[in-house]
gemmi code that builds the backbone of each chain (N, CA, C; Angstrom):
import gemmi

chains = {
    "A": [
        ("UNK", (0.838, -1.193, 0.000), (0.000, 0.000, 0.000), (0.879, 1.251, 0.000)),
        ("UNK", (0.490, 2.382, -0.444), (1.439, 3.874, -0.649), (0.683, 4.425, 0.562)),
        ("UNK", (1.954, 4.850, 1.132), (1.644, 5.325, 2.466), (2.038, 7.079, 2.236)),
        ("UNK", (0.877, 7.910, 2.968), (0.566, 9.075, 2.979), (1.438, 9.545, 4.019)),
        ("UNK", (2.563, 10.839, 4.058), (2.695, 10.765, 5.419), (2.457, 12.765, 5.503)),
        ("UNK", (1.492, 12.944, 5.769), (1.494, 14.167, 6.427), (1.920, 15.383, 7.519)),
        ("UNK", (2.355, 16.299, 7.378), (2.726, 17.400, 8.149), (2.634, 18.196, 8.214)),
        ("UNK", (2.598, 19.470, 8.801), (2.616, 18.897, 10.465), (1.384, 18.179, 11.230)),
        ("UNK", (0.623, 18.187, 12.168), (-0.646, 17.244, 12.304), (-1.752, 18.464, 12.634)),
        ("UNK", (-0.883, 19.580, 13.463), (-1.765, 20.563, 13.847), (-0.682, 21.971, 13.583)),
        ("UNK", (-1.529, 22.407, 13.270), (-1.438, 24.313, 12.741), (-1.675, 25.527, 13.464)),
        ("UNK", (-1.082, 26.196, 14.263), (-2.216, 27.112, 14.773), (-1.425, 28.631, 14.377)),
        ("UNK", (-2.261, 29.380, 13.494), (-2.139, 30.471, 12.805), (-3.217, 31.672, 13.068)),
        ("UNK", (-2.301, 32.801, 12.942), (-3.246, 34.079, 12.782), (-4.278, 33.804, 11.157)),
        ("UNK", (-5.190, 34.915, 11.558), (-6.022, 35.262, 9.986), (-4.691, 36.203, 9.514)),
        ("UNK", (-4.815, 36.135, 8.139), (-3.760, 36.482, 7.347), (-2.292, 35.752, 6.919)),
        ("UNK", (-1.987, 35.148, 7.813), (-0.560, 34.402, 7.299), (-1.334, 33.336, 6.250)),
        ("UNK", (0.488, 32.993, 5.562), (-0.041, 31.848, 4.860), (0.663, 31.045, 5.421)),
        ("UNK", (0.091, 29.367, 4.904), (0.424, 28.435, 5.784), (0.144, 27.148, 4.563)),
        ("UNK", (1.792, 26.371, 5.378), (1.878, 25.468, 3.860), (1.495, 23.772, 5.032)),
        ("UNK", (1.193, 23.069, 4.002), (1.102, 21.575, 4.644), (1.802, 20.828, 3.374)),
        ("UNK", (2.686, 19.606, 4.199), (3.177, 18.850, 3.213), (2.312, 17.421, 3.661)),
        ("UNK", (2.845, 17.093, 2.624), (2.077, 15.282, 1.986), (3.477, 14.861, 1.181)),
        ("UNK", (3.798, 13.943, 2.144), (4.974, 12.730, 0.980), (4.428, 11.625, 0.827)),
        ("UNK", (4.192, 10.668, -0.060), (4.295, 9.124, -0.550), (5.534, 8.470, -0.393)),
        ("UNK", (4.868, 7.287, -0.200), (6.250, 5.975, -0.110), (6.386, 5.792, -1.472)),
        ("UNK", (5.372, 6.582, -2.531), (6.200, 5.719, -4.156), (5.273, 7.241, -4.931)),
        ("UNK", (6.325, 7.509, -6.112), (5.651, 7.893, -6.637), (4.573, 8.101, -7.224)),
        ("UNK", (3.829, 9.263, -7.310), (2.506, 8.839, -7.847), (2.346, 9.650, -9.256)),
        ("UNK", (3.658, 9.943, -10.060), (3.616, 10.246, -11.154), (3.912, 9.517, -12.056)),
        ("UNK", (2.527, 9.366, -13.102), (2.045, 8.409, -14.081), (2.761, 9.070, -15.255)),
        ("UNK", (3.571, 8.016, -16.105), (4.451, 8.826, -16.943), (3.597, 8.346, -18.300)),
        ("UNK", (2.547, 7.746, -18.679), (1.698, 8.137, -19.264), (1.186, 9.252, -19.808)),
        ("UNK", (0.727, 10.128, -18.738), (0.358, 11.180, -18.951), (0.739, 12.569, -18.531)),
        ("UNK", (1.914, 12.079, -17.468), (2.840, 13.507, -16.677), (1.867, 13.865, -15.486)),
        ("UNK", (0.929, 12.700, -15.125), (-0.165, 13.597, -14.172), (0.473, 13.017, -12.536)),
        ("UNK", (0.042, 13.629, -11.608), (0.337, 13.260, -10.273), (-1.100, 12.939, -9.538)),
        ("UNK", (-1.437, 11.702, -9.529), (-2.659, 11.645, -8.711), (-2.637, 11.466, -7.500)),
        ("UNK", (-3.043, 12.586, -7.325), (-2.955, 13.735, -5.934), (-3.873, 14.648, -5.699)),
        ("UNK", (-4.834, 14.178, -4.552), (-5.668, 15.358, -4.234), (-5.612, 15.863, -3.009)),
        ("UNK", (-6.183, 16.736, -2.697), (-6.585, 17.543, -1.219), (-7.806, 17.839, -0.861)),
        ("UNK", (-8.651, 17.360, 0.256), (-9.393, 17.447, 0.722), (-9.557, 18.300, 2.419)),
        ("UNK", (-10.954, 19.337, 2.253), (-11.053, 20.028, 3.244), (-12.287, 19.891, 4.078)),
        ("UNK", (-12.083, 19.445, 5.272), (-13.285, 18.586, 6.228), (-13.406, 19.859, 7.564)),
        ("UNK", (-14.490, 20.894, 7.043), (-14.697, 21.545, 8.441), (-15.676, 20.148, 9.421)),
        ("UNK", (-15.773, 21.083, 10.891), (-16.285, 20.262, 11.914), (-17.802, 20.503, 11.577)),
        ("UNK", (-17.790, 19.216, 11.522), (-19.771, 18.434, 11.450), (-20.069, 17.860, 10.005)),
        ("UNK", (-19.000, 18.544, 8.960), (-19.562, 18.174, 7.225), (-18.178, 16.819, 6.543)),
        ("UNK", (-18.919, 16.721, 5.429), (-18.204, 15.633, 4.959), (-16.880, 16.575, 4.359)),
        ("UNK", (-15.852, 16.043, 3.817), (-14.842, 16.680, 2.921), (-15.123, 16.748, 2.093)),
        ("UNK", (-14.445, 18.275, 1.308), (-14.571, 18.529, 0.152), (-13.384, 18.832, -0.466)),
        ("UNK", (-13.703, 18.755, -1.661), (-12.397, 18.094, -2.442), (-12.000, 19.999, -2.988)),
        ("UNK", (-10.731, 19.938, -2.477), (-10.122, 21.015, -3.032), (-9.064, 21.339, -4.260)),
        ("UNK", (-8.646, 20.171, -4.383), (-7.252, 20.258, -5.556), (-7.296, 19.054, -5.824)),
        ("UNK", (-6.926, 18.871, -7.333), (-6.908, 17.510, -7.629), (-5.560, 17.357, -8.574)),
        ("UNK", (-4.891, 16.176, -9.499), (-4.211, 16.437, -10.339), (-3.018, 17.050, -9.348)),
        ("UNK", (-3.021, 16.854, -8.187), (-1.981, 17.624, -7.699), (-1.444, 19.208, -7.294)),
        ("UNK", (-2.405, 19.957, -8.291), (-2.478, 21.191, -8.401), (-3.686, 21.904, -9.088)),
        ("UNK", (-4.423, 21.259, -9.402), (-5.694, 21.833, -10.008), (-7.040, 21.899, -9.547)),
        ("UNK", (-6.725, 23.231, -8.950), (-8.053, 23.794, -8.436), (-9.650, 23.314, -8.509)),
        ("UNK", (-10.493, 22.622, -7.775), (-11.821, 22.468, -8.084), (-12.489, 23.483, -8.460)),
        ("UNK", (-13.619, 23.817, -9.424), (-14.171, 24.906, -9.443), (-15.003, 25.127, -8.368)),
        ("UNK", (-14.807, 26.455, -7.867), (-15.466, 27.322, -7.143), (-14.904, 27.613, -5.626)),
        ("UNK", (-12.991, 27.197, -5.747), (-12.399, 26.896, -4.895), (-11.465, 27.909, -5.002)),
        ("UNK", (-11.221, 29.432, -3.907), (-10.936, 30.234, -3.330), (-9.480, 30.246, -4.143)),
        ("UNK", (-9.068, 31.210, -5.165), (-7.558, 30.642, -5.530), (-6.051, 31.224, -4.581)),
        ("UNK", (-6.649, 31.536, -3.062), (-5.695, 31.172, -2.041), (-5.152, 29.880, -1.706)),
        ("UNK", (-6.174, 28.881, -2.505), (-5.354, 27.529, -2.108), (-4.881, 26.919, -3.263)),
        ("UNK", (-3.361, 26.576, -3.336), (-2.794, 26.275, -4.021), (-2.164, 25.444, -3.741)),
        ("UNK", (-2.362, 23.930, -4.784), (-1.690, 22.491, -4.954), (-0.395, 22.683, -5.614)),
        ("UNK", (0.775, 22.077, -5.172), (2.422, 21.847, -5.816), (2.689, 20.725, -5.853)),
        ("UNK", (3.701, 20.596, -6.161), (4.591, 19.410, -5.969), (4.657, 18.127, -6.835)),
        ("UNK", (5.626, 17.273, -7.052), (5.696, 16.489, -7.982), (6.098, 14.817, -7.368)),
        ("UNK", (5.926, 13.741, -8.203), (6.256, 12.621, -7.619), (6.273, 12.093, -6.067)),
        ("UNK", (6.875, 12.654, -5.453), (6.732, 11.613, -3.666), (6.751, 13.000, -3.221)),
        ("UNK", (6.294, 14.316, -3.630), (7.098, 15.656, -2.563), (5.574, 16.719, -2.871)),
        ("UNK", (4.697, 16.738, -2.039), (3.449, 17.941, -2.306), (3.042, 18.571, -1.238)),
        ("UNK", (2.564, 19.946, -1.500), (2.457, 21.098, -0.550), (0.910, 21.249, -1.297)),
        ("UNK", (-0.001, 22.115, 0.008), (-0.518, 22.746, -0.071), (-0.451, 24.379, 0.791)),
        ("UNK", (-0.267, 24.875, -0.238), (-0.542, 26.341, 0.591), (-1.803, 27.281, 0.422)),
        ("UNK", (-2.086, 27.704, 1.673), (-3.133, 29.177, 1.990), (-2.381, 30.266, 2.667)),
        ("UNK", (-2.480, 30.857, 1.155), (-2.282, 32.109, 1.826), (-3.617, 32.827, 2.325)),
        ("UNK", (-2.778, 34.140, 2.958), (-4.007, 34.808, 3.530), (-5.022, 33.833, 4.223)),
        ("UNK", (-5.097, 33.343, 5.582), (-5.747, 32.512, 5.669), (-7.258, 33.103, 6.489)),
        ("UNK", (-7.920, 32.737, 6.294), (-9.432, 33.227, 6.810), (-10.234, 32.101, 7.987)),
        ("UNK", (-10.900, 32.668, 8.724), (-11.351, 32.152, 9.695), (-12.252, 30.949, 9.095)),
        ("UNK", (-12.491, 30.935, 7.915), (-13.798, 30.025, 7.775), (-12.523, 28.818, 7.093)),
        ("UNK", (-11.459, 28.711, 7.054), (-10.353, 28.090, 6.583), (-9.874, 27.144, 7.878)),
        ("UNK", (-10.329, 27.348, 8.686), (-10.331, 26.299, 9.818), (-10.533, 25.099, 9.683)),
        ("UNK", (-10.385, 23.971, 9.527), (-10.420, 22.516, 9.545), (-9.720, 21.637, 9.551)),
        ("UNK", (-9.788, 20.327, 8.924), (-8.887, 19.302, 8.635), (-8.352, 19.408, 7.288)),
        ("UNK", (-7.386, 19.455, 6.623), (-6.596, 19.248, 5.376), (-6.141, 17.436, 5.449)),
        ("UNK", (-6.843, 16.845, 4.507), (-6.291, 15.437, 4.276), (-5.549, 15.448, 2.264)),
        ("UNK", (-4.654, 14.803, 2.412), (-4.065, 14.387, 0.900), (-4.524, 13.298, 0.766)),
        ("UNK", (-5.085, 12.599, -0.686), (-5.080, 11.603, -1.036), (-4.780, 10.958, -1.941)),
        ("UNK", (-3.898, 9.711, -2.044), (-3.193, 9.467, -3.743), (-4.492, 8.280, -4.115)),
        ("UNK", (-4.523, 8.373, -5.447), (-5.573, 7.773, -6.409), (-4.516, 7.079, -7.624)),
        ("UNK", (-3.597, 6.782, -6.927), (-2.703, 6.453, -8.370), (-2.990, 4.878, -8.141)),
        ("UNK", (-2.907, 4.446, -7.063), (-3.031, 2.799, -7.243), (-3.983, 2.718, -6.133)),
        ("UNK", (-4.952, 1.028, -6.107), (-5.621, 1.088, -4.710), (-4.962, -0.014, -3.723)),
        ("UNK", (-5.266, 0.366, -2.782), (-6.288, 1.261, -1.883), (-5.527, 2.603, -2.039)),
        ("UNK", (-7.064, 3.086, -2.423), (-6.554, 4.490, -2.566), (-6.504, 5.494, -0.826)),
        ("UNK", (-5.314, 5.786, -0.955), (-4.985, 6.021, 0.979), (-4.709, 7.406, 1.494)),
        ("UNK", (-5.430, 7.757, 2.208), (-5.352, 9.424, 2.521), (-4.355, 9.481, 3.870)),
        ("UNK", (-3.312, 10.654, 4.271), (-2.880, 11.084, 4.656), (-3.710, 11.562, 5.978)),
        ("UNK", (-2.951, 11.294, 7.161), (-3.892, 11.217, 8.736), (-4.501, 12.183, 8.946)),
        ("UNK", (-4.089, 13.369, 8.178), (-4.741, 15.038, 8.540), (-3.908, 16.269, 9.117)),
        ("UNK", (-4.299, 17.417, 8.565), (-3.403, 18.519, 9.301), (-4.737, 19.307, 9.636)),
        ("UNK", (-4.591, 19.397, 11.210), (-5.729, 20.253, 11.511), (-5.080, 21.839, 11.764)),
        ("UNK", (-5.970, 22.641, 11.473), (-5.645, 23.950, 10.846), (-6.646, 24.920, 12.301)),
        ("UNK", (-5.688, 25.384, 12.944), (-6.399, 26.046, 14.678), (-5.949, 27.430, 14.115)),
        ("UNK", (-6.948, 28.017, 14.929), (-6.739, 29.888, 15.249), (-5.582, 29.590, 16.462)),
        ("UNK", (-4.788, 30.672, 16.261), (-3.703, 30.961, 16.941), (-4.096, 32.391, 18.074)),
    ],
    "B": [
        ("UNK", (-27.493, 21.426, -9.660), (-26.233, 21.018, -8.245), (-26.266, 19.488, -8.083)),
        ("UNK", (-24.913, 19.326, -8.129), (-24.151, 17.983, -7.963), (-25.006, 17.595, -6.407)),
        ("UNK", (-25.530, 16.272, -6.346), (-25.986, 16.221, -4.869), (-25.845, 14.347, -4.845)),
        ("UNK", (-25.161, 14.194, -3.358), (-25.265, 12.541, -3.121), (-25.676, 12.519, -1.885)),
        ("UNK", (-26.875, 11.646, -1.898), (-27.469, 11.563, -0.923), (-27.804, 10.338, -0.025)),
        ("UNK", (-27.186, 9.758, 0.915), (-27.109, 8.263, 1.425), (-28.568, 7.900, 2.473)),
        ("UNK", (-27.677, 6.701, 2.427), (-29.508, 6.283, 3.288), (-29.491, 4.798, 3.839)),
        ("UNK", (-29.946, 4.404, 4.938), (-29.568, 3.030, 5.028), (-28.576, 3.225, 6.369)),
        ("UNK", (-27.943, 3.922, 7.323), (-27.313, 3.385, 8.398), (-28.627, 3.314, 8.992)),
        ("UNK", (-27.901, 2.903, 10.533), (-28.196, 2.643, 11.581), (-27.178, 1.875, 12.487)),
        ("UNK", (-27.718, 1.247, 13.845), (-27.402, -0.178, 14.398), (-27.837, -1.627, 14.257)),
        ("UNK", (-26.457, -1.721, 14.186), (-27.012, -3.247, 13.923), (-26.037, -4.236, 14.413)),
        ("UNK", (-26.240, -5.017, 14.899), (-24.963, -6.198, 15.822), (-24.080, -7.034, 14.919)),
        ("UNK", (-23.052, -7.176, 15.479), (-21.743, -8.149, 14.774), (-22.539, -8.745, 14.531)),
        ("UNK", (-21.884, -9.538, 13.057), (-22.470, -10.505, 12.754), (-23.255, -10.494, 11.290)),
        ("UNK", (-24.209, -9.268, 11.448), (-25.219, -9.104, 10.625), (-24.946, -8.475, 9.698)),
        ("UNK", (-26.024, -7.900, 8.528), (-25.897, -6.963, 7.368), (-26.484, -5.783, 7.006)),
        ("UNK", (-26.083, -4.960, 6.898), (-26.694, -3.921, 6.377), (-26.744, -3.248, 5.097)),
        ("UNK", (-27.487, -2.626, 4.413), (-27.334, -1.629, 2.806), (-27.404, -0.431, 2.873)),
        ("UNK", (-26.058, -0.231, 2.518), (-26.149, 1.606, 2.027), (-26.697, 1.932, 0.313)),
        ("UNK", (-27.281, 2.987, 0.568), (-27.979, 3.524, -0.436), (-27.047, 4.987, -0.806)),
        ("UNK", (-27.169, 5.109, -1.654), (-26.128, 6.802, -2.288), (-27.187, 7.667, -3.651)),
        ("UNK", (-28.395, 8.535, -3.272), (-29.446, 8.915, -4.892), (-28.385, 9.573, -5.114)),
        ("UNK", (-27.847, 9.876, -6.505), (-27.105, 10.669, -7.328), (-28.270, 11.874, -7.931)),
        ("UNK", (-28.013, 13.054, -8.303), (-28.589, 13.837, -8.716), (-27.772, 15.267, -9.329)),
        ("UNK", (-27.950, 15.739, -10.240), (-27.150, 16.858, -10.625), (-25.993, 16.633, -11.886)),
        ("UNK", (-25.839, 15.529, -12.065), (-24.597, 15.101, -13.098), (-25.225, 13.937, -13.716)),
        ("UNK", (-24.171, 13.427, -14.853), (-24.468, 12.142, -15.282), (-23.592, 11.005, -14.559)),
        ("UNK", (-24.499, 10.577, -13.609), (-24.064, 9.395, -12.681), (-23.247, 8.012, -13.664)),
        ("UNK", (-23.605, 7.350, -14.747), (-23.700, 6.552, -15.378), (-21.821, 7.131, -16.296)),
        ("UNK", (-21.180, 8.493, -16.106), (-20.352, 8.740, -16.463), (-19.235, 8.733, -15.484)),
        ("UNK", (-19.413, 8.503, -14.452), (-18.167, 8.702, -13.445), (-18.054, 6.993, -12.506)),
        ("UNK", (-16.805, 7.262, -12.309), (-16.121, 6.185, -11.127), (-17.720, 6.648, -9.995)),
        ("UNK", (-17.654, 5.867, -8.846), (-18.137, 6.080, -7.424), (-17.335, 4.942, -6.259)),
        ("UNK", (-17.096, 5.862, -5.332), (-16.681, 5.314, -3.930), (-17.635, 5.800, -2.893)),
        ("UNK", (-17.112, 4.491, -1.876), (-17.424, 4.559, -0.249), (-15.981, 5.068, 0.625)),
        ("UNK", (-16.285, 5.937, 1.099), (-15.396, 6.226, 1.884), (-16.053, 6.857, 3.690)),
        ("UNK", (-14.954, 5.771, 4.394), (-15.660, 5.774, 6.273), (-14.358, 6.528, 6.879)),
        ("UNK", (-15.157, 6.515, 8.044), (-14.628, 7.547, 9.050), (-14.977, 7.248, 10.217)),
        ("UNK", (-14.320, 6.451, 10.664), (-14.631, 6.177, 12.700), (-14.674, 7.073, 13.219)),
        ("UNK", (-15.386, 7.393, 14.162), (-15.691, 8.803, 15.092), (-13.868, 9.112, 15.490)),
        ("UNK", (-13.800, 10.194, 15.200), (-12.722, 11.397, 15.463), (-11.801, 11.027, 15.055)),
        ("UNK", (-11.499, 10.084, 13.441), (-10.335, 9.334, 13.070), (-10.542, 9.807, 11.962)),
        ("UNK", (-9.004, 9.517, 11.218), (-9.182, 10.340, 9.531), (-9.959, 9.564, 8.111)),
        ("UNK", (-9.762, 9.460, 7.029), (-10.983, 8.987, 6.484), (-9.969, 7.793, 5.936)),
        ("UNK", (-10.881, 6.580, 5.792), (-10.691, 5.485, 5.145), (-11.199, 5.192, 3.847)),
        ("UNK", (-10.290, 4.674, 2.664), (-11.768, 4.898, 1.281), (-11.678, 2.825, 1.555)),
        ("UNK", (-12.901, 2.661, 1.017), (-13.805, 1.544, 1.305), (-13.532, 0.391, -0.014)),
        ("UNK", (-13.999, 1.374, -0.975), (-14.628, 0.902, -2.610), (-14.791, 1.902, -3.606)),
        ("UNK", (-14.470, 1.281, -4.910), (-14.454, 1.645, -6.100), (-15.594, 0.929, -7.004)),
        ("UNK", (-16.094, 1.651, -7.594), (-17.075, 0.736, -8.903), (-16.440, 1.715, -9.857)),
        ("UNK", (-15.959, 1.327, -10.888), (-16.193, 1.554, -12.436), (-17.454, 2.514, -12.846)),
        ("UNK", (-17.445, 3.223, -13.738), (-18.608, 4.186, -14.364), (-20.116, 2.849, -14.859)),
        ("UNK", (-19.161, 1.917, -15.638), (-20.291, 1.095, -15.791), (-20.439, -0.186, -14.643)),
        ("UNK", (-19.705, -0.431, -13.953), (-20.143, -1.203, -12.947), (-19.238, -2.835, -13.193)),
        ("UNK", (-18.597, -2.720, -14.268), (-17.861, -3.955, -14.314), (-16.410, -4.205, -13.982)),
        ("UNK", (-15.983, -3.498, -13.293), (-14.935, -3.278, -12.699), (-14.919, -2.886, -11.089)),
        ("UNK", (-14.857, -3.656, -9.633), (-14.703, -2.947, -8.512), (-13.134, -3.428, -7.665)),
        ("UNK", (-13.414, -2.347, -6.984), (-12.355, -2.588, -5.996), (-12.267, -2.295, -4.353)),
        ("UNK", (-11.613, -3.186, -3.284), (-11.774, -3.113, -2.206), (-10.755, -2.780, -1.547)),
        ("UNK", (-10.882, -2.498, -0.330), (-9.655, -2.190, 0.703), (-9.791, -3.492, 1.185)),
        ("UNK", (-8.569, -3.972, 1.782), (-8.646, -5.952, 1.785), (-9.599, -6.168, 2.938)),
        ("UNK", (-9.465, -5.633, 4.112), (-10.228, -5.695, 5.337), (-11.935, -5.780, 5.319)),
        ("UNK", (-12.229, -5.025, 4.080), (-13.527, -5.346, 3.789), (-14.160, -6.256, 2.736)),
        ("UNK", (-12.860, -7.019, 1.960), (-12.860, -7.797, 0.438), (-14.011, -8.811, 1.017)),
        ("UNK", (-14.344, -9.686, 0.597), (-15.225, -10.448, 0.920), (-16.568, -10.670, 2.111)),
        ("UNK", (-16.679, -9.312, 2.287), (-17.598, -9.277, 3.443), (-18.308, -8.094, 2.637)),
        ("UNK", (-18.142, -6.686, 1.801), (-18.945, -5.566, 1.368), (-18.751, -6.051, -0.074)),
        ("UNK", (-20.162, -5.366, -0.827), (-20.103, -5.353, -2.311), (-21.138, -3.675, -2.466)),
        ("UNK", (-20.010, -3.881, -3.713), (-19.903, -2.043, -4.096), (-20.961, -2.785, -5.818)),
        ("UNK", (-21.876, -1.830, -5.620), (-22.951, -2.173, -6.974), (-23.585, -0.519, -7.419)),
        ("UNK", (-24.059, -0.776, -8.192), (-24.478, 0.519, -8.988), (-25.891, 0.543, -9.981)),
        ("UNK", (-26.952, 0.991, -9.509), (-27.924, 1.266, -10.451), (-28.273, 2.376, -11.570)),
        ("UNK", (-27.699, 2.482, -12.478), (-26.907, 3.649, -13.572), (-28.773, 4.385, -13.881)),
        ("UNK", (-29.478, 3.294, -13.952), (-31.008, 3.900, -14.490), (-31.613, 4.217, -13.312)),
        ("UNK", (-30.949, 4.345, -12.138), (-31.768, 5.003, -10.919), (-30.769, 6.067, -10.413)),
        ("UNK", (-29.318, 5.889, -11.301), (-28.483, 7.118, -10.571), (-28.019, 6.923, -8.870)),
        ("UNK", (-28.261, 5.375, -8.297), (-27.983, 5.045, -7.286), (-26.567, 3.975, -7.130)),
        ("UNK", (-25.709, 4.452, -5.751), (-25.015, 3.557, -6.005), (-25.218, 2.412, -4.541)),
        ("UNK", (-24.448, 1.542, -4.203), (-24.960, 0.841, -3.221), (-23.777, 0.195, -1.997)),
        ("UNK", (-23.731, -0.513, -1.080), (-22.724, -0.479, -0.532), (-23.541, -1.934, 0.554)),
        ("UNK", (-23.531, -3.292, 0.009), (-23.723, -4.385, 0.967), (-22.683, -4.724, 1.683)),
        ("UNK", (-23.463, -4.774, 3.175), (-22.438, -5.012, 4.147), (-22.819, -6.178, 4.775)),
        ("UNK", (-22.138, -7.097, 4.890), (-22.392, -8.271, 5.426), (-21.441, -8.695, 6.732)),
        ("UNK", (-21.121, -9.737, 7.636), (-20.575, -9.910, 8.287), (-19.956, -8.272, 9.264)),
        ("UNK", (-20.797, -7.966, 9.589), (-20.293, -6.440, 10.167), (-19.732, -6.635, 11.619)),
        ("UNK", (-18.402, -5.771, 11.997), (-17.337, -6.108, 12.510), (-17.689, -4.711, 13.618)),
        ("UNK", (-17.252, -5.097, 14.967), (-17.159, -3.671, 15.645), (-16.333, -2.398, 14.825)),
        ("UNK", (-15.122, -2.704, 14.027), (-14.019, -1.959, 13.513), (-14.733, -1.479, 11.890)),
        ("UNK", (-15.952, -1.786, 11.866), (-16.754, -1.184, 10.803), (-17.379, -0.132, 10.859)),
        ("UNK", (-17.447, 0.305, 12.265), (-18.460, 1.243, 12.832), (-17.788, 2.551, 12.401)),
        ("UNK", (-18.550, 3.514, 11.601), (-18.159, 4.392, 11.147), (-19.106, 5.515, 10.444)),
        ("UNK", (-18.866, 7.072, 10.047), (-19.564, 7.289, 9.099), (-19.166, 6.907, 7.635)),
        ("UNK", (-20.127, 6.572, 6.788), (-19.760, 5.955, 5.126), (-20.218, 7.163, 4.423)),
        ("UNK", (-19.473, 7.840, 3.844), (-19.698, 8.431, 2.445), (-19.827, 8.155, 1.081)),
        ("UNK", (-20.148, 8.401, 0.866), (-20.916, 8.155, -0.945), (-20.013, 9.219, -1.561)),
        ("UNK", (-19.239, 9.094, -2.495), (-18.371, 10.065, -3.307), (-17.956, 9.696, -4.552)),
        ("UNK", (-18.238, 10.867, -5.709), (-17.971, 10.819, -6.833), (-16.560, 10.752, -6.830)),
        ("UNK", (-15.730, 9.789, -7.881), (-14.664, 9.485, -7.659), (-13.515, 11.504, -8.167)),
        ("UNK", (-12.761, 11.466, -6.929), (-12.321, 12.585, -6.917), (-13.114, 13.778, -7.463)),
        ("UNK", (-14.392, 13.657, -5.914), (-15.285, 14.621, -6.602), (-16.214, 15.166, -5.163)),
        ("UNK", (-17.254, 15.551, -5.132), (-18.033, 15.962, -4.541), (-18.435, 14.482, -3.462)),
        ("UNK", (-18.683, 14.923, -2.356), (-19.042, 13.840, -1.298), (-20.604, 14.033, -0.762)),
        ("UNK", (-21.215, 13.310, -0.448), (-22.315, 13.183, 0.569), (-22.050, 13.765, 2.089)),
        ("UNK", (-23.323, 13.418, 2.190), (-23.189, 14.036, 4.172), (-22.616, 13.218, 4.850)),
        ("UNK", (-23.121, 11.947, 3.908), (-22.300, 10.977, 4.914), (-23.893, 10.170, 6.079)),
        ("UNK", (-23.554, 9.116, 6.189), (-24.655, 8.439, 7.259), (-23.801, 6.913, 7.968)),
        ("UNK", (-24.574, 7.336, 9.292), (-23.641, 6.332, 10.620), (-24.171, 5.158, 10.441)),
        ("UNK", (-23.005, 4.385, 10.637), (-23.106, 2.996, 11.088), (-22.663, 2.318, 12.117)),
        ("UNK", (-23.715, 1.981, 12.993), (-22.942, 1.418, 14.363), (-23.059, -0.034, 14.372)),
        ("UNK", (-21.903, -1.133, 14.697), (-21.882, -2.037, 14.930), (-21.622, -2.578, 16.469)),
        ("UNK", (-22.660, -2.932, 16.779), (-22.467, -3.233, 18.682), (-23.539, -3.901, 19.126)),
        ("UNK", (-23.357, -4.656, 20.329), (-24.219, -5.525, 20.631), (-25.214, -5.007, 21.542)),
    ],
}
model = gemmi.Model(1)
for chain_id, residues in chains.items():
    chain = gemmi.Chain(chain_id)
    for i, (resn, *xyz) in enumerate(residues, 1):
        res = gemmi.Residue()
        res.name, res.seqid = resn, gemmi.SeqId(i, " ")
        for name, pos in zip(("N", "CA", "C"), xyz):
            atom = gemmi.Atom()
            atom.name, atom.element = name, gemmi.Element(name[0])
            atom.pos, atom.b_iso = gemmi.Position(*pos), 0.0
            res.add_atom(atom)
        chain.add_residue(res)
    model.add_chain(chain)
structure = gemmi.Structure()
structure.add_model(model)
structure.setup_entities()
């Protein structure tokens, strides 16, 4: 199984900074097929299901704030928010879709400072 | 609007079975992957199952291989999630999710005697 390993686990930031989270894999998840990284990010406030924020590694869902921005390539990915806003509070999970079980990353929970 | 809507938890004791239900609405259901993906109270998310767009292709996380079946009704836009042999370590919320896409609310399943 490709193991997710996330960091840091918890965040605690002012409104306004930006603030990066990493996600490494035990194997690459770039498909040389197509040059794609299947790689997403998901954002779980408290009480709702997650919603999918970046996919492709870096490509924005529509209707998704373009303070958040997907990077990174093969075993090495960031997400960053800048400017961060109070309603930006939650869980950040990564998940690779390149092989199954497809396996998400334990979570970076994202606190007011 | 993209909407998945589940149906079918409750309690129910080791041992036994239960069916999740997922109405699709807002897209063409019959065009996309669908997963189950759980979540034990205050733990990060687990994905479950995969079906194929047309349904002839699935896939499991091993822990649930021979005990859940992932099915799909393309002319009702529903997808499905049989659970059989249900385990205390099953107990969870299950989501219904378009593959790298929009999620459900999500509905509980408790396994306990």
């Amino acid at each position: 199984d490709i193991v997710m390993t996330q960091s840091p686990s918890s965040l605690a930031v002012s409104a306004g900074e930006t603030v990066t989270i990493n996600c490494k894999s035990s194997q690459s998840l770039l498909y040389s097929g197509n040059q794609k990284n299947y790689l997403a990010w998901y954002q779980q406030k408290p009480g709702q299901s997650p919603k999918l924020l970046i996919y492709w590694a870096s490509t924005r869902q529509s209707g998704v704030p373009d303070r958040f921005i997907g990077s990174g390539s093969g075993t090495d990915f960031t997400l960053t928010i800048s400017s961060v806003q109070a309603e930006d509070l939650a869980i950040y999970y990564c998940q690779q879709y390149y092989d199954t079980p497809y396996t998400f990353g334990a979570g970076t929970k994202l606190e007011l400072k | 609007e993209v909407q998945l809507v589940e149906s079918g938890g409750g309690l129910v004791q080791p041992g036994r079975s239960l069916k999740l239900s997922c109405a699709a609405s807002g897209f063409t259901f019959s065009d996309y992957a669908m997963a189950w993906v759980r979540q034990a109270p205050k733990k990060g998310l687990e994905w479950v199952a995969t079906i194929i767009y047309d349904g002839s292709s699935t896939y499991y996380r091993d822990s649930v291989k021979g005990r859940f079946t992932i099915s799909r009704d393309n002319a009702k836009s529903t997808l499905y999630l049989q659970m059989d042999s249900l385990r205390s370590e099953d107990t969870a919320t299950y989501y219904c999710a378009r593959h790298i896409g929009v999620w459900g609310q999500g509905v509980m399943v408790t396994v306990s005697s």
